[in-house]
Z-matrix of the N, CA and C atoms (Angstrom, degrees):
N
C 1 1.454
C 2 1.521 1 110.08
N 3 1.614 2 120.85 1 140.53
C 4 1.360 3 120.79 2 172.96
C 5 0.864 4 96.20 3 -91.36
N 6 1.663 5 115.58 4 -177.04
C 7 1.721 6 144.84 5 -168.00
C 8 1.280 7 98.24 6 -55.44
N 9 1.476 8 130.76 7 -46.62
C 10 1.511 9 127.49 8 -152.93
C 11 1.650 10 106.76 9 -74.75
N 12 1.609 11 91.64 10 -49.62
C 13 1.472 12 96.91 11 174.32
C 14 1.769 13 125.91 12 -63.15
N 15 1.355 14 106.83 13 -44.04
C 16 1.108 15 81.82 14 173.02
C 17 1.438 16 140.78 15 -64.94
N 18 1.630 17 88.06 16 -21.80
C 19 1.773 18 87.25 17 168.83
C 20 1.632 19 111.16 18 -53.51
N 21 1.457 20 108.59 19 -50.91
C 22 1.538 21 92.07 20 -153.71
C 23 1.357 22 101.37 21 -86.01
N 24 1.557 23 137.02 22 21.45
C 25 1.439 24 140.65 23 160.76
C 26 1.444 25 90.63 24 -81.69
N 27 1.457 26 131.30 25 -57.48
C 28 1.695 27 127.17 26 -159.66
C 29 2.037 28 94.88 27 -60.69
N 30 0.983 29 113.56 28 -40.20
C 31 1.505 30 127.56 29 -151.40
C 32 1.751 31 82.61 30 -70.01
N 33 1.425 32 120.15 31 -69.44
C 34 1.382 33 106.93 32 -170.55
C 35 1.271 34 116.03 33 -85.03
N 36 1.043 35 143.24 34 17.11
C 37 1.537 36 150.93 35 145.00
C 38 1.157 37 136.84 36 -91.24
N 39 1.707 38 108.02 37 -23.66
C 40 1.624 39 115.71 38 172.63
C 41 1.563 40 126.42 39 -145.58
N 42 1.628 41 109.31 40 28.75
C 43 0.619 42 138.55 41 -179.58
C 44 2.084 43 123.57 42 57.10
N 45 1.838 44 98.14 43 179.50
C 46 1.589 45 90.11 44 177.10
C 47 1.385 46 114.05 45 -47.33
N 48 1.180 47 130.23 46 -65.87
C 49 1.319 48 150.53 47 -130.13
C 50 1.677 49 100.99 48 -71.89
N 51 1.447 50 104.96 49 -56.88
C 52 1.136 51 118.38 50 -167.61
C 53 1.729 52 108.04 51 -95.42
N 54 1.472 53 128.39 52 9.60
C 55 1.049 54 136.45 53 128.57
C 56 1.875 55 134.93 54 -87.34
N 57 1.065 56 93.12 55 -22.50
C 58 1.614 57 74.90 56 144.28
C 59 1.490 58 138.40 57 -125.14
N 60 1.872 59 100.36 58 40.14
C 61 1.479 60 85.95 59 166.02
C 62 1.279 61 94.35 60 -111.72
N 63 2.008 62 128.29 61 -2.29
C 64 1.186 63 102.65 62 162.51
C 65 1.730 64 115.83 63 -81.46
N 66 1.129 65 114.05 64 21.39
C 67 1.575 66 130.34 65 175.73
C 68 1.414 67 105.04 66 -81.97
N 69 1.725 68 109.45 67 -75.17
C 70 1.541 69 100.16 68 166.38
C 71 1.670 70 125.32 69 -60.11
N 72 0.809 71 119.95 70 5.19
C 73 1.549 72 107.48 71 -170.38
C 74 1.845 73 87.89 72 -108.23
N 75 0.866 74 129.18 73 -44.36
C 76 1.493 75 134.12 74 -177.86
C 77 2.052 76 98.06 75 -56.58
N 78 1.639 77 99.55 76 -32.90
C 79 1.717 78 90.41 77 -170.75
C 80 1.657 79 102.90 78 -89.70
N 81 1.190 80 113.64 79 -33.30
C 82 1.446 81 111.38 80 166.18
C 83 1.353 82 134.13 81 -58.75
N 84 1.125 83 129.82 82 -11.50
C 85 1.335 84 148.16 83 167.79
C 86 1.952 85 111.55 84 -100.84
N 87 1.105 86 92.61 85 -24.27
C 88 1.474 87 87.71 86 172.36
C 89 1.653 88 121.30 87 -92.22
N 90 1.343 89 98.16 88 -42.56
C 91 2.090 90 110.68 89 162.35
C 92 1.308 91 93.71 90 -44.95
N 93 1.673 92 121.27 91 -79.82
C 94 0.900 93 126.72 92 -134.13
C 95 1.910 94 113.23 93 -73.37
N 96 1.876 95 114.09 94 -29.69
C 97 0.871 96 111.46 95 -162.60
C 98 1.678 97 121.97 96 104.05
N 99 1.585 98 119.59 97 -55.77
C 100 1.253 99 166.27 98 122.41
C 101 2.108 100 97.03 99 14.13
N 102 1.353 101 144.09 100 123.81
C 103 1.201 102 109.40 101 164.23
C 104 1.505 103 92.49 102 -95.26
N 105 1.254 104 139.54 103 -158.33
C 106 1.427 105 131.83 104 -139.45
C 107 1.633 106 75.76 105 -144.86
N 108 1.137 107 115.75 106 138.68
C 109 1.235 108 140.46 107 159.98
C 110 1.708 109 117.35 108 -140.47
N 111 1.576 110 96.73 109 146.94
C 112 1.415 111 106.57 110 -152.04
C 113 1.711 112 87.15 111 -82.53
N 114 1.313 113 101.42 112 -68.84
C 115 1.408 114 101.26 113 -164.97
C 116 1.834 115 120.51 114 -90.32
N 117 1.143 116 120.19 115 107.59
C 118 1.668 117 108.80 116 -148.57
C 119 1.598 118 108.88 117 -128.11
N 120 1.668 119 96.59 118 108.93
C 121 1.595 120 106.33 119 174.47
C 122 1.906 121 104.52 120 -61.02
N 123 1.852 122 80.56 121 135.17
C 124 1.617 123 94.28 122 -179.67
C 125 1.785 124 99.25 123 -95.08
N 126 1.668 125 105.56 124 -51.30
C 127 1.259 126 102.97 125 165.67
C 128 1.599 127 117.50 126 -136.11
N 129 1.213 128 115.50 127 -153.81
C 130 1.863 129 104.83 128 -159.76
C 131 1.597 130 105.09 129 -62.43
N 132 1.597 131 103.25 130 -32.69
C 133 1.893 132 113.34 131 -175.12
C 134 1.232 133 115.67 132 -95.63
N 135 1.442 134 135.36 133 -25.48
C 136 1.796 135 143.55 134 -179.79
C 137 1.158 136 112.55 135 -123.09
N 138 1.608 137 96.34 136 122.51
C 139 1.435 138 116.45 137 174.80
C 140 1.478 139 106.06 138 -109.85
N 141 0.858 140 101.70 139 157.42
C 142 1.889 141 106.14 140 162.37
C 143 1.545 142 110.42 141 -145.70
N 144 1.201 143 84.94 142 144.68
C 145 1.726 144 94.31 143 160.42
C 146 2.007 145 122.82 144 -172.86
N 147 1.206 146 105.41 145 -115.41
C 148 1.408 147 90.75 146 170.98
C 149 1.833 148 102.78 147 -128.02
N 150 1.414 149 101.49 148 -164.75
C 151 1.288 150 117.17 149 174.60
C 152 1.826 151 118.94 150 -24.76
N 153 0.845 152 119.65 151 146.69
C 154 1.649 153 109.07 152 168.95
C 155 1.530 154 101.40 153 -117.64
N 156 1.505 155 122.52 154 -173.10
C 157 1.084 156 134.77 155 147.13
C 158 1.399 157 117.74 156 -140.78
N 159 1.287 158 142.22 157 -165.16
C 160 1.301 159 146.63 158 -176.31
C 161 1.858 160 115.55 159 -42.49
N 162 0.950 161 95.87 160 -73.32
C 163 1.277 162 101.16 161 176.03
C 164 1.838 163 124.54 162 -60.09
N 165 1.545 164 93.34 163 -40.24
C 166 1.510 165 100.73 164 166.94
C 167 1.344 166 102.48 165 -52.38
N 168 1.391 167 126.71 166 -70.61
C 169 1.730 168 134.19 167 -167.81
C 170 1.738 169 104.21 168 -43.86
N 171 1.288 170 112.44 169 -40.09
C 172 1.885 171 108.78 170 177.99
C 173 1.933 172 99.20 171 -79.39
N 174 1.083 173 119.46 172 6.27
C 175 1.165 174 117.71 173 178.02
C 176 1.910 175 102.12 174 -93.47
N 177 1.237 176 104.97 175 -71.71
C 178 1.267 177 96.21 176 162.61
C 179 1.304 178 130.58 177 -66.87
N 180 1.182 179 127.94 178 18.83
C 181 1.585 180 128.84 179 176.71
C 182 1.388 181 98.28 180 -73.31
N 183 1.803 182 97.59 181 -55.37
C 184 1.641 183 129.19 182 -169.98
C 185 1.544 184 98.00 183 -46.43
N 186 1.105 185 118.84 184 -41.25
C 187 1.389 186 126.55 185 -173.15
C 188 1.316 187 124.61 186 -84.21
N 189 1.357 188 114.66 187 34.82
C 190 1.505 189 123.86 188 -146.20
C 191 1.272 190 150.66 189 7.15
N 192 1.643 191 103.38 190 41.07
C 193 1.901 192 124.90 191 -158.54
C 194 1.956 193 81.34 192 -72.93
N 195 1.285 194 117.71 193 127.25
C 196 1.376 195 128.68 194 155.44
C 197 1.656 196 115.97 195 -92.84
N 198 1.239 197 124.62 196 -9.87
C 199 1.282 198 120.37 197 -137.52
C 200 1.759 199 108.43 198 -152.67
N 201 1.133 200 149.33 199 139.89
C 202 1.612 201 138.12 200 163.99
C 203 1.123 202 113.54 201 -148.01
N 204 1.030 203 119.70 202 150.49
C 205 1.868 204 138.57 203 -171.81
C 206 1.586 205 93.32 204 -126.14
N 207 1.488 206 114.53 205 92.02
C 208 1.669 207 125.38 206 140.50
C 209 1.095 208 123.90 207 -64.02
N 210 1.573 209 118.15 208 99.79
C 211 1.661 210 122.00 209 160.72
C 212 1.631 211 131.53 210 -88.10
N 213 1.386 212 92.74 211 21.15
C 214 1.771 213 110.41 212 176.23
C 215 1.360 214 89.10 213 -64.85
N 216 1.460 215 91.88 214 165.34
C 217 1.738 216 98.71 215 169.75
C 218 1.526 217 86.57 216 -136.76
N 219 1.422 218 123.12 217 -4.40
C 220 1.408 219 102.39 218 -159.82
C 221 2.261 220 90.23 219 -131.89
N 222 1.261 221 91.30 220 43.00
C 223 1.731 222 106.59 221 -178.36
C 224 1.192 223 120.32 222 154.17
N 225 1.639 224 84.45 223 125.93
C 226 1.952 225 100.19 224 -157.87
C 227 1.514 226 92.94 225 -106.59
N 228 1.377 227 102.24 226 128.22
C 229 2.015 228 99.11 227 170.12
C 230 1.282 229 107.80 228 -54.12
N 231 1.399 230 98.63 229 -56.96
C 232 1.809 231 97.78 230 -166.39
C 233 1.855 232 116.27 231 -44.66
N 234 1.278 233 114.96 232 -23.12
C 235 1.418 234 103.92 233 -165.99
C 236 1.852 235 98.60 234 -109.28
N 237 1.681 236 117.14 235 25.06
C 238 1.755 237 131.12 236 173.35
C 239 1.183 238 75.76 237 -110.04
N 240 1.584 239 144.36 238 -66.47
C 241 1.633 240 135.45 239 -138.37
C 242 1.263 241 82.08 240 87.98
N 243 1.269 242 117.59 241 49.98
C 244 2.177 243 116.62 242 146.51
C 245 1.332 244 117.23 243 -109.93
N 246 1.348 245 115.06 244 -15.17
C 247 1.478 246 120.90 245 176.35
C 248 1.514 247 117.34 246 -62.16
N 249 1.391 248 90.46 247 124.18
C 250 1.919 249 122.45 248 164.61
C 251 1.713 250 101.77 249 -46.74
N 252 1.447 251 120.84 250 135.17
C 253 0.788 252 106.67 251 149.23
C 254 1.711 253 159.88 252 -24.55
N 255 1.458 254 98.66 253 -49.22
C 256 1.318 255 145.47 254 134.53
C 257 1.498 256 123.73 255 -58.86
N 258 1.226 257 140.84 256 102.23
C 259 1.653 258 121.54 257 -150.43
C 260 1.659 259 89.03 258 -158.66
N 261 1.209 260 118.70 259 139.77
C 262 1.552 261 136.27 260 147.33
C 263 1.235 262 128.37 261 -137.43
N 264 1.646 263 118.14 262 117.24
C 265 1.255 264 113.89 263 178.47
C 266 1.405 265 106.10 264 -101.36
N 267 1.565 266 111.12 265 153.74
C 268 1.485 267 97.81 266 -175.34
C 269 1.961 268 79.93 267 -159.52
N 270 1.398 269 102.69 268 96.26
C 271 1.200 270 130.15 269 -173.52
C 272 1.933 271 117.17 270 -58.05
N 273 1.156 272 100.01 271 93.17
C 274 1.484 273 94.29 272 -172.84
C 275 1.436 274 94.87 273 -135.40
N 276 1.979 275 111.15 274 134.13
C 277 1.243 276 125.89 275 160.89
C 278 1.531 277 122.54 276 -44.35
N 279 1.438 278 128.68 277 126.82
C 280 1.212 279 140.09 278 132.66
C 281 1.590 280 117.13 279 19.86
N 282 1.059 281 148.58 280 109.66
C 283 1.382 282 154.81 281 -141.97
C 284 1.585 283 120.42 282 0.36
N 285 1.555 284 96.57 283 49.04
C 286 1.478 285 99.58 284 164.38
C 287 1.624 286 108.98 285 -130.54
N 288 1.442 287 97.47 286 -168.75
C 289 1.776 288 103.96 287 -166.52
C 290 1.398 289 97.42 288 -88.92
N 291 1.747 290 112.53 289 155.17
C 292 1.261 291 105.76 290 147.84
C 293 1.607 292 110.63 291 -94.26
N 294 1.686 293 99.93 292 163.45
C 295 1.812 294 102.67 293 -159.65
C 296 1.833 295 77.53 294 -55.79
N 297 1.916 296 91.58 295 -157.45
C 298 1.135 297 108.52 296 -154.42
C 299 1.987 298 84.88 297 -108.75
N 300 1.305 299 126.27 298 -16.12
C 301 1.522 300 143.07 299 177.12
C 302 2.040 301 88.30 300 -78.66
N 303 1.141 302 138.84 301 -66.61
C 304 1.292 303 144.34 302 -179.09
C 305 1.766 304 98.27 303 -39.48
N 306 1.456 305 121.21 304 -71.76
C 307 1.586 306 123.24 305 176.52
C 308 1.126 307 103.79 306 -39.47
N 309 1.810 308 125.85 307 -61.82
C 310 1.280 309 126.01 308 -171.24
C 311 1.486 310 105.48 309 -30.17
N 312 1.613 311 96.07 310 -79.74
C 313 1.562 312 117.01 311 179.83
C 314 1.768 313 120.11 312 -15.61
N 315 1.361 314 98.16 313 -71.54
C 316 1.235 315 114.16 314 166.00
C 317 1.025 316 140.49 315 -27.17
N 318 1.308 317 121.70 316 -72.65
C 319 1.180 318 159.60 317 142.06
C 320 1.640 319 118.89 318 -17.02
N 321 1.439 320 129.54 319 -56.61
C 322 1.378 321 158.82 320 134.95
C 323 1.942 322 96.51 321 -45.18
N 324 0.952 323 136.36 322 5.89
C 325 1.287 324 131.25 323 -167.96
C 326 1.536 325 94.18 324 -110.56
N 327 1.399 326 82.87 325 -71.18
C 328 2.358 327 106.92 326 -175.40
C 329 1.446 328 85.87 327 -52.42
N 330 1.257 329 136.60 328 -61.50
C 331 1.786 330 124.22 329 -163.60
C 332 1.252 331 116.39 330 -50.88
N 333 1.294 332 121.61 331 -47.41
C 334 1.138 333 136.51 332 169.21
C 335 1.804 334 118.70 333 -40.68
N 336 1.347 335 90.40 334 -59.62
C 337 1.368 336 89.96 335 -159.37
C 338 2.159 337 97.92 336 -90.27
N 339 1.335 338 110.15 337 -10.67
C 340 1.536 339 112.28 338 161.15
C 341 1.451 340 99.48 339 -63.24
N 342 1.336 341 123.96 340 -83.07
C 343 1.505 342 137.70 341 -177.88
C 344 1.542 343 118.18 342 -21.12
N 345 1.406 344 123.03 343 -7.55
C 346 1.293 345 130.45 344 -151.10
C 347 1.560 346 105.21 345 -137.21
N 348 1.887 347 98.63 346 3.23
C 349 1.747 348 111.82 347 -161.88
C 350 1.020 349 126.21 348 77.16
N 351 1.505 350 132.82 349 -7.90
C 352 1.492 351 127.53 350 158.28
C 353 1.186 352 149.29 351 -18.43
N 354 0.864 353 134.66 352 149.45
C 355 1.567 354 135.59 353 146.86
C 356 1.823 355 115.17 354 -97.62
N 357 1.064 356 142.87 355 152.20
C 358 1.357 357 152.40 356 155.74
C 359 1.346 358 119.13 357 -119.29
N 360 1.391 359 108.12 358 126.90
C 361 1.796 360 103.95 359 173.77
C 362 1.602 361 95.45 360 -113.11
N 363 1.633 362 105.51 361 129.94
C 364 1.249 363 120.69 362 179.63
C 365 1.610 364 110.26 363 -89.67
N 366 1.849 365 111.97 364 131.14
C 367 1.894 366 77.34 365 168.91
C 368 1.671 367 85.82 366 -173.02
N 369 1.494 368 106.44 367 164.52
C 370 1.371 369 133.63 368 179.49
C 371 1.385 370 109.62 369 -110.62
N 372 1.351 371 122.36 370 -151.45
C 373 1.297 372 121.00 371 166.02
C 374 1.749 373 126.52 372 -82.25
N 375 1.411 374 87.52 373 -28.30
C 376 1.765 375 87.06 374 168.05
C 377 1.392 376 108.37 375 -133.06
N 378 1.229 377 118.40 376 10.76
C 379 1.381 378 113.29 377 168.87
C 380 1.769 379 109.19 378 76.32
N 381 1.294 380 142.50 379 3.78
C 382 0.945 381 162.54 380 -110.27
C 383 1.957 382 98.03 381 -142.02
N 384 1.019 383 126.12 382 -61.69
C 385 1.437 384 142.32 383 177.10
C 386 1.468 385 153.08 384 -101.84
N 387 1.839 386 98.59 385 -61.96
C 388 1.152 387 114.16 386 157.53
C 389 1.594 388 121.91 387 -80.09
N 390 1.344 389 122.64 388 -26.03
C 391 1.059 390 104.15 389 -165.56
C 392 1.754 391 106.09 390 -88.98
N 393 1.737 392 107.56 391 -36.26
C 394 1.488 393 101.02 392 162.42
C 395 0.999 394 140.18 393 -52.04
N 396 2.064 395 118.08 394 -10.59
C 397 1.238 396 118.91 395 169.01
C 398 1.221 397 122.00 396 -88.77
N 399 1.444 398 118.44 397 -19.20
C 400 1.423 399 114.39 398 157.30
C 401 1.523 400 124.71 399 -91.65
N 402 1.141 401 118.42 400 -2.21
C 403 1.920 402 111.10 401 138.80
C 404 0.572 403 94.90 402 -62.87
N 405 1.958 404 150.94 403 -100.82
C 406 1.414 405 141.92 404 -127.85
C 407 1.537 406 100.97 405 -61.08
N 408 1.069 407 137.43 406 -8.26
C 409 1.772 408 132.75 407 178.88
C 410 1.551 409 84.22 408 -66.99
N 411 1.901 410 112.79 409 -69.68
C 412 1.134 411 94.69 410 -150.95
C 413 1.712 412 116.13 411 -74.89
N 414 0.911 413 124.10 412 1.59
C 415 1.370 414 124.17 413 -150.86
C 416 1.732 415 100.26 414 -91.19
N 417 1.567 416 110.92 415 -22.03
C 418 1.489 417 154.31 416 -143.92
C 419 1.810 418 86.15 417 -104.49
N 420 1.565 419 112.86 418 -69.98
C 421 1.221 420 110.03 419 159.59
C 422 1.608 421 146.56 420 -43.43
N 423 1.732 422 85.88 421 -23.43
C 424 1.680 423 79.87 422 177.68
C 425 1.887 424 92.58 423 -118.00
N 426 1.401 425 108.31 424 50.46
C 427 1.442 426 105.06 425 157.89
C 428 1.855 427 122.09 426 101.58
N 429 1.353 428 99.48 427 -38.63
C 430 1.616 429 83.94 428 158.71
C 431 1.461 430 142.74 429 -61.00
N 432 1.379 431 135.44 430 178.59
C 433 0.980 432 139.24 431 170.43
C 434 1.690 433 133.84 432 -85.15
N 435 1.119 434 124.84 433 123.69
C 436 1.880 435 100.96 434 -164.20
C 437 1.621 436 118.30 435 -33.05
N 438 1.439 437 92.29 436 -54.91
C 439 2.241 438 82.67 437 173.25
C 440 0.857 439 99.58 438 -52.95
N 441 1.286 440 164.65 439 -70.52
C 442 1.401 441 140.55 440 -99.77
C 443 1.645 442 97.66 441 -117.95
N 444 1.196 443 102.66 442 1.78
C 445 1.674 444 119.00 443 -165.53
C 446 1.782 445 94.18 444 -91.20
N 447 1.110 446 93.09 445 -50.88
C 448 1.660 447 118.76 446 -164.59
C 449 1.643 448 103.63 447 -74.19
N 450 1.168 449 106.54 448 -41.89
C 451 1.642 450 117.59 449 -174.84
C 452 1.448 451 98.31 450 -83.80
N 453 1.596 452 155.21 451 7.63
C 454 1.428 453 156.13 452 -176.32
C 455 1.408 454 98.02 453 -108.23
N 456 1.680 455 109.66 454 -45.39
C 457 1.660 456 113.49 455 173.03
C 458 1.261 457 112.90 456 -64.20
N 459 1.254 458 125.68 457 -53.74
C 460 1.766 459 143.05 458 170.70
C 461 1.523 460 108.10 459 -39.46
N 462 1.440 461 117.64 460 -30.21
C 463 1.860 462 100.77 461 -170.57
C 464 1.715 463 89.55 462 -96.70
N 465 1.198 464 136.23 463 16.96
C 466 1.490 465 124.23 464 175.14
C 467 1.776 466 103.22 465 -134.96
N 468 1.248 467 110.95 466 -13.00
C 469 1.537 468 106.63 467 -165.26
C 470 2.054 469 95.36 468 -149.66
N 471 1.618 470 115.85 469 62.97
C 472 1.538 471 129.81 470 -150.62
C 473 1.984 472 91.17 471 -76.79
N 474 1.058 473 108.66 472 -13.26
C 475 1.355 474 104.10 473 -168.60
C 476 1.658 475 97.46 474 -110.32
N 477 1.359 476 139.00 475 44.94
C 478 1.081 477 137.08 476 177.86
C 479 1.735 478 106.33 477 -83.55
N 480 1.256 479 139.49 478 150.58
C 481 1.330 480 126.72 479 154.61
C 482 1.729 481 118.56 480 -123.66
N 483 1.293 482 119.06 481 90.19
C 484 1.878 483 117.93 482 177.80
C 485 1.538 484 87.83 483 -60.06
N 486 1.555 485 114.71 484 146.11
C 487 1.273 486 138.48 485 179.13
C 488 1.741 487 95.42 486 -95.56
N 489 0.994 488 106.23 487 154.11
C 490 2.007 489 112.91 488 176.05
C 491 1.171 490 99.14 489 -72.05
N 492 1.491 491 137.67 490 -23.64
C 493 1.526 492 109.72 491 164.13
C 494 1.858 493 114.83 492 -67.72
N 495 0.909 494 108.99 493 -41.92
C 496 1.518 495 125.36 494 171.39
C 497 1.426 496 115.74 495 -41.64
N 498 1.405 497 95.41 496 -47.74
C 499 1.764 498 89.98 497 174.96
C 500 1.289 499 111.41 498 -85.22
N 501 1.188 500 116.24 499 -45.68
C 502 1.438 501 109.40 500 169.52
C 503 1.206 502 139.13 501 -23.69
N 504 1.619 503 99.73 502 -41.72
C 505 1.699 504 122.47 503 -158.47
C 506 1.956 505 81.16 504 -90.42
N 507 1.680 506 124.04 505 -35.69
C 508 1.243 507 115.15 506 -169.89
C 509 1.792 508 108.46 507 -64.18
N 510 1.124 509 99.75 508 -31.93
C 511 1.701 510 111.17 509 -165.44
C 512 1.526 511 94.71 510 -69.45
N 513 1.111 512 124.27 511 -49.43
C 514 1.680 513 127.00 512 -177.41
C 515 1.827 514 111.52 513 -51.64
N 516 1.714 515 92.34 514 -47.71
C 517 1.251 516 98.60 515 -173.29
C 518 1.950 517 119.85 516 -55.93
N 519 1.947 518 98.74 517 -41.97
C 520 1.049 519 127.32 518 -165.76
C 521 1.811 520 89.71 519 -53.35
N 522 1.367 521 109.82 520 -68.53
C 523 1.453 522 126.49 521 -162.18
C 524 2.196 523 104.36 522 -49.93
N 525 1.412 524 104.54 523 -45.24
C 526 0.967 525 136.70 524 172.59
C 527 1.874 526 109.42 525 -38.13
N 528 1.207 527 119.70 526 -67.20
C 529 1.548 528 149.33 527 -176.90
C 530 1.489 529 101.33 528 -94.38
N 531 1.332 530 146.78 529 2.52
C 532 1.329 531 149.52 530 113.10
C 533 1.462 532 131.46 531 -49.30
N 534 1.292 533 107.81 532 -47.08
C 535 1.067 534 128.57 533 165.77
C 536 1.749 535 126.21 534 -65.00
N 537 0.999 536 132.08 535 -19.97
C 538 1.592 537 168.60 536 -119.37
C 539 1.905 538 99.02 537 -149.80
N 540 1.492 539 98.46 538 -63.83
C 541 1.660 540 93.60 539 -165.51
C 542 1.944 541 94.93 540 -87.10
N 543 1.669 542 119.71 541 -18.56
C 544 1.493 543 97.54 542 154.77
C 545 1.411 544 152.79 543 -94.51
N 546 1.938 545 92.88 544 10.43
C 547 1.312 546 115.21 545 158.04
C 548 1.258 547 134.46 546 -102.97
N 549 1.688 548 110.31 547 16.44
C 550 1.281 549 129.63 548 151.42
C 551 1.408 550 125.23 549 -100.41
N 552 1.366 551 111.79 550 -14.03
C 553 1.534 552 132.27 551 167.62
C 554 1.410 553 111.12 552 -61.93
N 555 1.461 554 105.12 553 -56.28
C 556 1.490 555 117.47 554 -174.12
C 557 1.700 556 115.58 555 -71.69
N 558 1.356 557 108.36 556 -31.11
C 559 1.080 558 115.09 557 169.93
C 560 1.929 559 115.85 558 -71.25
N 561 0.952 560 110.17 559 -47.45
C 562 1.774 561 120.61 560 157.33
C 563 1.216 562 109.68 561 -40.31
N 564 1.471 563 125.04 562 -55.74
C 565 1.723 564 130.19 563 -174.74
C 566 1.799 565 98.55 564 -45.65
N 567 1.660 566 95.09 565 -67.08
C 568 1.425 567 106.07 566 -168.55
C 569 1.178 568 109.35 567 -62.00
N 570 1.277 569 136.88 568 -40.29
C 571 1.938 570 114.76 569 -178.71
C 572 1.619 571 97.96 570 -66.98
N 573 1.126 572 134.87 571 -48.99
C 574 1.567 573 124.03 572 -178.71
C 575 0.854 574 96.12 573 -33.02
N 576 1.863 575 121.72 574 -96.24
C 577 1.496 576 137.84 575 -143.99
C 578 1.885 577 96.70 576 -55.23
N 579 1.596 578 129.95 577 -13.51
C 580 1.144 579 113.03 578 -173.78
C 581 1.711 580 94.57 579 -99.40
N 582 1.225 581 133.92 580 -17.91
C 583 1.681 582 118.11 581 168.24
C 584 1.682 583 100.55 582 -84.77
N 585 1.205 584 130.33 583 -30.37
C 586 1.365 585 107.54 584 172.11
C 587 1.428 586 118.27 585 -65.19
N 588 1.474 587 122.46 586 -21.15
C 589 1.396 588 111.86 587 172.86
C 590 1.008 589 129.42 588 -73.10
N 591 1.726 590 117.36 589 -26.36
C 592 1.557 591 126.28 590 -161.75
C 593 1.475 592 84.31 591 -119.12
């Protein structure tokens, strides 16, 4: 079968929906080079991607995900029976930010459940926005820079898009957790220099 046909074999056998997201996923791998993977480790403990369902969730089980951060606002795992043992929802609209208390949250979520040997799979509905902005929170938290935060998600997940509220809310956060790790610095200086005195 050529290109044409197979479309219109997928189209009357598996309908619109599910013919054209093997439409986009066939064009995203071909732009990009990239083959398209649904669920995509950024590093050995955080994955991101989009929505799961049953079988997806025993997919990442296999993959040793202990842990997940839902940024749906409009679908809670826990109330499908998709929830991780380990589970955080932190309810944020469709190409918007989560506050800068939601990152916190978050963020304090993935540490947790890394710190403990984990895995975490991060994700929204397409994995596309929200969920890359709360990797780059944490990634941001443990010391990188927003590009370089954004560009670690980008070489495993090249078709991601942060919305300008998203970055926005990252840049606040960034300045935020700078601010935080040099008022724990300063506070470190001072208990030293105060047991070396006494």
């Amino acid at each position: 079968m050529m290109g044409g046909d197979i479309f219109r074999f997928r189209l009357q056998n598996q309908g619109l929906a599910t013919t054209l997201l093997w439409l986009y996923v066939r064009g995203v791998a071909f732009i990009t080079g990239i083959p398209f993977q649904r669920y995509c480790q950024v590093t050995p403990e955080v994955f991101v991607g989009p929505q799961y369902r049953a079988l997806g969730k025993k997919t990442l089980e296999r993959w040793g995900i202990t842990g997940s951060v839902n940024l749906r606002s409009e679908y809670d795992d826990a109330l499908h029976g998709l929830s991780f043992d380990q589970y955080c929802h932190l309810p944020t609209v469709d190409d918007q930010a989560p506050t800068l208390d939601q990152l916190e949250r978050g963020v304090e979520f993935i540490h947790q459940v890394i710190s403990k040997g984990g895995k975490v799979y991060i994700h929204c509905a397409g994995g596309i926005g929200r969920a890359p902005t709360m990797a780059a929170a944490y990634f941001i938290h443990q010391g990188m820079q927003l590009e370089d935060a954004v560009e670690l998600i980008r070489q495993t997940r090249p078709f991601i898009r942060i919305m300008p509220p998203q970055v926005a809310q990252l840049k606040e956060f960034e300045v935020f957790q700078r601010e935080a790790q040099n008022e724990a610095q300063q506070i470190a200086i001072e208990d030293w220099e105060a047991t070396r005195a006494g």
